[in-house]
C-alpha positions as CSV (number, residue, x, y, z in Angstrom):
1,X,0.0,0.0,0.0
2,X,1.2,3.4,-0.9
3,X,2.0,5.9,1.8
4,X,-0.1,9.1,1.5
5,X,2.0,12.4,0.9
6,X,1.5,14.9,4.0
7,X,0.6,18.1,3.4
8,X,1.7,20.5,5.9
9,X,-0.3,24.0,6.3
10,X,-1.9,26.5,8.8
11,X,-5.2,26.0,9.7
12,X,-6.0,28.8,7.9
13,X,-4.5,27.4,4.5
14,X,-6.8,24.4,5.3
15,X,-9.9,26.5,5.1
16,X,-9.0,28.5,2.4
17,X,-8.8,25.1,0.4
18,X,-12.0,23.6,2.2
19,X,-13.7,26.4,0.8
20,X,-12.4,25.9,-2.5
21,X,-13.5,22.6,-2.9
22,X,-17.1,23.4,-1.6
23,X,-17.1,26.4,-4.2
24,X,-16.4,23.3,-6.9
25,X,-18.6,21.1,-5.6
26,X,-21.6,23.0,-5.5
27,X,-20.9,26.2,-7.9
28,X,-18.3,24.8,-10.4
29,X,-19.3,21.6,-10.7
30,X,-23.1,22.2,-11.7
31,X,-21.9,25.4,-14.2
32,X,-19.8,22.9,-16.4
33,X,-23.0,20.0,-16.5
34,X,-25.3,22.8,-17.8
35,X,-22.7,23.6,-20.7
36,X,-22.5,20.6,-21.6
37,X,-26.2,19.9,-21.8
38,X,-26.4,23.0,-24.1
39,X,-23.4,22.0,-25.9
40,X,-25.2,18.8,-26.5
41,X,-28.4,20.3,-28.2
42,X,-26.2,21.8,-30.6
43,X,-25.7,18.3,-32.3
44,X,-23.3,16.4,-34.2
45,X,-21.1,16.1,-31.1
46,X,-17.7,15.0,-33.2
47,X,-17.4,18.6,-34.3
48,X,-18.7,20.4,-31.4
49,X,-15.7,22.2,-29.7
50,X,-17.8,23.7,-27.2
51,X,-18.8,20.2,-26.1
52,X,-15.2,19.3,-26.1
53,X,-14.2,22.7,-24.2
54,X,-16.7,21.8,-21.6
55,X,-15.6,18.3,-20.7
56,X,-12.3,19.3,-20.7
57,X,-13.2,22.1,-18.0
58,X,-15.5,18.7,-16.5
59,X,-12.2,16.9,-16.4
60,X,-9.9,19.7,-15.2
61,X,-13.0,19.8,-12.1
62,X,-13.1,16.7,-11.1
63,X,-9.3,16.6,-10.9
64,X,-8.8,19.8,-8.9
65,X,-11.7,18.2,-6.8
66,X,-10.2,14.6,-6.1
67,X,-6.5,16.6,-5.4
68,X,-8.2,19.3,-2.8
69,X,-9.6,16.1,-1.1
70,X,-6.5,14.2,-0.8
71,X,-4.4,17.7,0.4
72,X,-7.1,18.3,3.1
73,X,-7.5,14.3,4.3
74,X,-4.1,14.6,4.6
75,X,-3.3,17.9,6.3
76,X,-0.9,18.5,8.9
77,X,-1.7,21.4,10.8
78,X,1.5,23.7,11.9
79,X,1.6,24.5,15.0
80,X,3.4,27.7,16.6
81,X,6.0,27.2,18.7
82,X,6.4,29.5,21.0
83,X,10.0,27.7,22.8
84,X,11.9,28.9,20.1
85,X,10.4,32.2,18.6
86,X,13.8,33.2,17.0
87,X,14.3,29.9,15.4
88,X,12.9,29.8,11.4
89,X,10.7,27.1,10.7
90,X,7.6,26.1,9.3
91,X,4.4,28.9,9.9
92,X,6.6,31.4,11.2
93,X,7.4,34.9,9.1
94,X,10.7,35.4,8.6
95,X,12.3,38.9,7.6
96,X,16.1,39.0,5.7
97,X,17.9,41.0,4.0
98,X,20.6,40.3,1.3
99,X,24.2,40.8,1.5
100,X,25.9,43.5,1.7
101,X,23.4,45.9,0.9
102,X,20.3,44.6,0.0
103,X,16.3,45.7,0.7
104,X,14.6,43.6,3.4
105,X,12.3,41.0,2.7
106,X,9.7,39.0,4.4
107,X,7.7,35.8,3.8
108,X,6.3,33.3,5.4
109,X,7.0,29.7,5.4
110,X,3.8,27.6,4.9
111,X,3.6,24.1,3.4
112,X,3.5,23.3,-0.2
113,X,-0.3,23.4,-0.2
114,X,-0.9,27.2,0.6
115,X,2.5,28.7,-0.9
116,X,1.8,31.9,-2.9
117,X,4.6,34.1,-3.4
118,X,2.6,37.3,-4.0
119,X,1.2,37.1,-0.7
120,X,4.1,36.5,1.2
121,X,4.4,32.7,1.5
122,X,6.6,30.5,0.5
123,X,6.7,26.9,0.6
124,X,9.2,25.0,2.6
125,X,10.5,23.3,-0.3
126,X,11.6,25.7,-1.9
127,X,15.6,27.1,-2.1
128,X,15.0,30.1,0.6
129,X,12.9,28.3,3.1
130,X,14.7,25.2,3.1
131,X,18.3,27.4,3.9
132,X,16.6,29.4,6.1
133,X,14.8,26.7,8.6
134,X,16.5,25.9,11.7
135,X,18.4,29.2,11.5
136,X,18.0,32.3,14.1
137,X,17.9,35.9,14.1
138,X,21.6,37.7,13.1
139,X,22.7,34.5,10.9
140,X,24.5,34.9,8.0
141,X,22.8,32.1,5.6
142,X,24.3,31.4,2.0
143,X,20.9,30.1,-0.1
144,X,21.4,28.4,-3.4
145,X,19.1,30.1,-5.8
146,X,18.5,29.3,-9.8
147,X,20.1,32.9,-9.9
148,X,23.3,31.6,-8.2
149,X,24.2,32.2,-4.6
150,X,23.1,34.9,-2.2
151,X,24.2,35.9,1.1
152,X,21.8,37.1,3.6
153,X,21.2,38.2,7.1
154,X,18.2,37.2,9.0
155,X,16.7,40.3,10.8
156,X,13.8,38.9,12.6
157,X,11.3,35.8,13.0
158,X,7.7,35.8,14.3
Protein backbone atom coordinates (compact mmCIF):
# COMPACT_ATOMS: atom_id res chain seq x y z
CA UNK A 1 0.00 0.00 0.00
CA UNK A 2 1.19 3.37 -0.87
CA UNK A 3 1.99 5.92 1.81
CA UNK A 4 -0.05 9.09 1.54
CA UNK A 5 1.99 12.39 0.89
CA UNK A 6 1.50 14.89 4.02
CA UNK A 7 0.65 18.11 3.41
CA UNK A 8 1.66 20.53 5.89
CA UNK A 9 -0.35 24.01 6.32
CA UNK A 10 -1.91 26.47 8.79
CA UNK A 11 -5.17 26.01 9.72
CA UNK A 12 -6.05 28.82 7.91
CA UNK A 13 -4.48 27.35 4.51
CA UNK A 14 -6.79 24.43 5.34
CA UNK A 15 -9.93 26.48 5.12
CA UNK A 16 -9.01 28.54 2.36
CA UNK A 17 -8.85 25.12 0.37
CA UNK A 18 -11.97 23.63 2.22
CA UNK A 19 -13.70 26.44 0.81
CA UNK A 20 -12.36 25.94 -2.48
CA UNK A 21 -13.52 22.59 -2.86
CA UNK A 22 -17.09 23.36 -1.57
CA UNK A 23 -17.11 26.35 -4.25
CA UNK A 24 -16.37 23.32 -6.89
CA UNK A 25 -18.58 21.13 -5.56
CA UNK A 26 -21.61 23.00 -5.47
CA UNK A 27 -20.88 26.22 -7.88
CA UNK A 28 -18.32 24.76 -10.44
CA UNK A 29 -19.31 21.63 -10.74
CA UNK A 30 -23.12 22.22 -11.68
CA UNK A 31 -21.90 25.36 -14.20
CA UNK A 32 -19.83 22.89 -16.42
CA UNK A 33 -23.02 19.99 -16.53
CA UNK A 34 -25.33 22.81 -17.77
CA UNK A 35 -22.66 23.62 -20.71
CA UNK A 36 -22.47 20.56 -21.60
CA UNK A 37 -26.20 19.91 -21.81
CA UNK A 38 -26.35 22.95 -24.13
CA UNK A 39 -23.44 21.96 -25.88
CA UNK A 40 -25.15 18.76 -26.46
CA UNK A 41 -28.38 20.26 -28.16
CA UNK A 42 -26.24 21.85 -30.56
CA UNK A 43 -25.67 18.33 -32.29
CA UNK A 44 -23.31 16.45 -34.18
CA UNK A 45 -21.12 16.14 -31.09
CA UNK A 46 -17.74 15.02 -33.22
CA UNK A 47 -17.38 18.55 -34.26
CA UNK A 48 -18.74 20.35 -31.41
CA UNK A 49 -15.67 22.23 -29.68
CA UNK A 50 -17.81 23.74 -27.18
CA UNK A 51 -18.81 20.16 -26.09
CA UNK A 52 -15.20 19.29 -26.12
CA UNK A 53 -14.20 22.74 -24.15
CA UNK A 54 -16.71 21.76 -21.60
CA UNK A 55 -15.55 18.28 -20.69
CA UNK A 56 -12.34 19.32 -20.72
CA UNK A 57 -13.20 22.07 -17.95
CA UNK A 58 -15.48 18.75 -16.50
CA UNK A 59 -12.19 16.91 -16.37
CA UNK A 60 -9.87 19.71 -15.25
CA UNK A 61 -13.03 19.84 -12.06
CA UNK A 62 -13.08 16.71 -11.11
CA UNK A 63 -9.33 16.62 -10.95
CA UNK A 64 -8.81 19.76 -8.92
CA UNK A 65 -11.71 18.24 -6.79
CA UNK A 66 -10.21 14.64 -6.09
CA UNK A 67 -6.45 16.65 -5.41
CA UNK A 68 -8.24 19.28 -2.82
CA UNK A 69 -9.64 16.09 -1.10
CA UNK A 70 -6.45 14.23 -0.82
CA UNK A 71 -4.39 17.72 0.39
CA UNK A 72 -7.07 18.33 3.08
CA UNK A 73 -7.55 14.32 4.32
CA UNK A 74 -4.07 14.64 4.59
CA UNK A 75 -3.35 17.91 6.26
CA UNK A 76 -0.87 18.49 8.87
CA UNK A 77 -1.67 21.40 10.84
CA UNK A 78 1.50 23.65 11.89
CA UNK A 79 1.64 24.46 15.01
CA UNK A 80 3.40 27.71 16.57
CA UNK A 81 5.99 27.15 18.74
CA UNK A 82 6.38 29.46 21.01
CA UNK A 83 9.95 27.69 22.81
CA UNK A 84 11.92 28.88 20.12
CA UNK A 85 10.39 32.21 18.61
CA UNK A 86 13.79 33.20 16.97
CA UNK A 87 14.33 29.88 15.35
CA UNK A 88 12.91 29.77 11.37
CA UNK A 89 10.67 27.11 10.71
CA UNK A 90 7.61 26.10 9.30
CA UNK A 91 4.42 28.91 9.92
CA UNK A 92 6.62 31.45 11.19
CA UNK A 93 7.40 34.88 9.11
CA UNK A 94 10.73 35.35 8.60
CA UNK A 95 12.32 38.85 7.62
CA UNK A 96 16.08 38.98 5.75
CA UNK A 97 17.92 41.03 4.00
CA UNK A 98 20.58 40.32 1.29
CA UNK A 99 24.25 40.85 1.53
CA UNK A 100 25.95 43.50 1.69
CA UNK A 101 23.41 45.90 0.91
CA UNK A 102 20.29 44.57 0.00
CA UNK A 103 16.33 45.67 0.66
CA UNK A 104 14.61 43.61 3.40
CA UNK A 105 12.27 40.98 2.68
CA UNK A 106 9.74 39.02 4.38
CA UNK A 107 7.66 35.76 3.82
CA UNK A 108 6.26 33.30 5.43
CA UNK A 109 7.03 29.70 5.37
CA UNK A 110 3.79 27.61 4.87
CA UNK A 111 3.55 24.10 3.36
CA UNK A 112 3.46 23.29 -0.18
CA UNK A 113 -0.25 23.40 -0.21
CA UNK A 114 -0.89 27.17 0.60
CA UNK A 115 2.49 28.66 -0.86
CA UNK A 116 1.84 31.87 -2.86
CA UNK A 117 4.64 34.10 -3.42
CA UNK A 118 2.62 37.30 -3.98
CA UNK A 119 1.22 37.13 -0.66
CA UNK A 120 4.15 36.51 1.19
CA UNK A 121 4.40 32.75 1.55
CA UNK A 122 6.60 30.51 0.49
CA UNK A 123 6.66 26.91 0.60
CA UNK A 124 9.16 24.97 2.58
CA UNK A 125 10.46 23.32 -0.33
CA UNK A 126 11.58 25.73 -1.92
CA UNK A 127 15.62 27.11 -2.12
CA UNK A 128 15.03 30.14 0.55
CA UNK A 129 12.86 28.34 3.11
CA UNK A 130 14.74 25.17 3.09
CA UNK A 131 18.31 27.36 3.93
CA UNK A 132 16.59 29.41 6.11
CA UNK A 133 14.75 26.69 8.64
CA UNK A 134 16.50 25.87 11.65
CA UNK A 135 18.43 29.22 11.53
CA UNK A 136 17.96 32.34 14.07
CA UNK A 137 17.91 35.94 14.08
CA UNK A 138 21.61 37.71 13.06
CA UNK A 139 22.68 34.49 10.95
CA UNK A 140 24.49 34.90 8.02
CA UNK A 141 22.80 32.07 5.64
CA UNK A 142 24.25 31.43 2.04
CA UNK A 143 20.88 30.10 -0.09
CA UNK A 144 21.42 28.43 -3.45
CA UNK A 145 19.06 30.08 -5.84
CA UNK A 146 18.53 29.26 -9.83
CA UNK A 147 20.09 32.88 -9.91
CA UNK A 148 23.29 31.64 -8.21
CA UNK A 149 24.24 32.24 -4.61
CA UNK A 150 23.05 34.87 -2.23
CA UNK A 151 24.18 35.89 1.06
CA UNK A 152 21.83 37.08 3.62
CA UNK A 153 21.16 38.18 7.11
CA UNK A 154 18.18 37.22 9.03
CA UNK A 155 16.66 40.35 10.83
CA UNK A 156 13.85 38.85 12.56
CA UNK A 157 11.31 35.76 12.95
CA UNK A 158 7.67 35.81 14.26
Amino acid sequence: MAIEKVFPMTEAGKQKLEQELEQLKTVKRKEVVERIKIARSFGDLSENSEYDSAKEEQAFVEGRITTLENMIRNAKIIEENADNSNVVSLGKTVTFVELPDGEEETYTIVGSAEADPFEGKISNDSPIAKSLIGKSVDDQVTVQTPGGEMLVRIVSVG
